[in-house]
Structures are given as C-alpha cells and as structure tokens.
C-alpha positions in Angstrom: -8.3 -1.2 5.0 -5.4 -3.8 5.5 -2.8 -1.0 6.8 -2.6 0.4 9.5 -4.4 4.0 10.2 -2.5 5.1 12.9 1.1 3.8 11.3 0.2 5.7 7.7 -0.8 8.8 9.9 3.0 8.5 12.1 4.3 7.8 8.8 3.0 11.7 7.6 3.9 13.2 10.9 0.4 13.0 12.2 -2.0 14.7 10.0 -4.9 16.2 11.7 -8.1 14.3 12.2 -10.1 15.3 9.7 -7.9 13.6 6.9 -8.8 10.2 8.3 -11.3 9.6 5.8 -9.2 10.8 3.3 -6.1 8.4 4.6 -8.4 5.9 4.6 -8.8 6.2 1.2 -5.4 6.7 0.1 -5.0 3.4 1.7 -7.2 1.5 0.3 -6.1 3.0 -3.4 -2.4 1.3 -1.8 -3.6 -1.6 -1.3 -4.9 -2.0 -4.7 -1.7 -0.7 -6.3 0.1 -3.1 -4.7 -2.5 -6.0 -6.0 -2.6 -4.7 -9.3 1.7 -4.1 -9.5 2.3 -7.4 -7.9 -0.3 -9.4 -9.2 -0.7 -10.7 -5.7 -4.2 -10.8 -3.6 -3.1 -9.0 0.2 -4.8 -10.2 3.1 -4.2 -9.2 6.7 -1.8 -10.3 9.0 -4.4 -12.3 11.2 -5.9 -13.7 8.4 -5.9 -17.7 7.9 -4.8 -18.2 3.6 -5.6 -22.3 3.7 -8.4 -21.5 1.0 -6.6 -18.6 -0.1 -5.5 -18.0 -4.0 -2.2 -19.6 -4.5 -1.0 -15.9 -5.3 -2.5 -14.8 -1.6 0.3 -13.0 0.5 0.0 -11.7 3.7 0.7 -8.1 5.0 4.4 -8.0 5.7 6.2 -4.6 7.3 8.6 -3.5 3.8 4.8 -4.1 2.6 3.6 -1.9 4.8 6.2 0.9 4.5 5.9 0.5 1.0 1.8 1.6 1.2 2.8 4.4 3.7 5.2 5.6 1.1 3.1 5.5 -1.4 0.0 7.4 0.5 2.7 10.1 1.9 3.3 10.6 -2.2 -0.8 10.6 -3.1 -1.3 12.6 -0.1 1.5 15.5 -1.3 0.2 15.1 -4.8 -3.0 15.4 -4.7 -3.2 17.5 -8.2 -1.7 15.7 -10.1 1.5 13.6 -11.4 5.7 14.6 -10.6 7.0 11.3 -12.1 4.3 10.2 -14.6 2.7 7.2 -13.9 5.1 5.3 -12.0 5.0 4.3 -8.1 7.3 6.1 -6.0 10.7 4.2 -6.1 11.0 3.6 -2.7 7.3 1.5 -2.9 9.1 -0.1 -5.9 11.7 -1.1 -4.1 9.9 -2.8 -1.1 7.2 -4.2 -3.3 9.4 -5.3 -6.0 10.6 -8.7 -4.7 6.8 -9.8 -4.2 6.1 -9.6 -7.5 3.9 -12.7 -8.8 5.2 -13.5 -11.9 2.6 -16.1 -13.7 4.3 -17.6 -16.4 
C-alpha cells in the first residue's frame, strides 16, 4: 500500500489493531480510486519515475489526506452508500487538480 498505515489509522483516531488488515485494504481500494478518478498511475514517494508512464505521479500530502479521507468515509460506511456513488468532496477537492486529462 502507497499510504501510510499509521497516518490513515491517526487520521480515524486510532482504530484498534485488529482493523489493520481491514485499513490496509481500504487503502489499497484508495489508491485505486484515485488511479481510476485521476487517470494517473501513483507511485511512492521514494520511488525513481525516469521509466515511469508519462501520467506517473508521485504520492504528494493533499494526496495523501485525500486517501485518508476517503478510507475514514469507506471505513464509516461499510453497508453501503450516503451520497451515491461519488467520492467524498473533501477527496474531490484534494484530488481534483491532479486530474490527467488525455485529450
């Protein structure tokens, strides 16, 4: 997972242990929102993009706080949908300007 554990589990006032694998998850499933919304490819902080996809973006912190939003939303709403099938609108709002727009 490209975020942080430890930041997404401050970010929801420190769940207990046993939801790690679950966060983890949740996680993952951010990162892959924010591929799929942005139609960017996210890669670590640390990583090296000189091969890299010409749409390749690394993990920035409004990226970051946008995937902790977004897991602190999955994680209340685990049943099911409160705003149909829209992101949050604070992760819209931090992922917004990275938007790849292929035209």
């Amino acid at each position: 997972m490209i975020f942080s554990l430890d930041f997404l589990k401050q970010h929801l006032r420190d769940p207990p242990e046993e939801e790690d694998i679950y966060l983890t998850s949740l996680g993952v499933a951010a990162e892959q929102a924010f591929n799929h919304y942005t139609g960017r490819i996210l890669y670590a902080r640390e990583a090296d993009l000189t091969d890299a996809p010409e749409n390749a973006l690394v993990v920035t912190e409004e990226i970051e706080l946008g995937a902790a939003v977004l897991v602190a939303w999955l994680y209340e709403n685990r049943e099911g949908s409160v705003n149909g099938h829209q992101l949050p609108l604070p992760t819209r709002l931090l992922w917004n300007p990275h938007r790849w727009l292929a035209v």
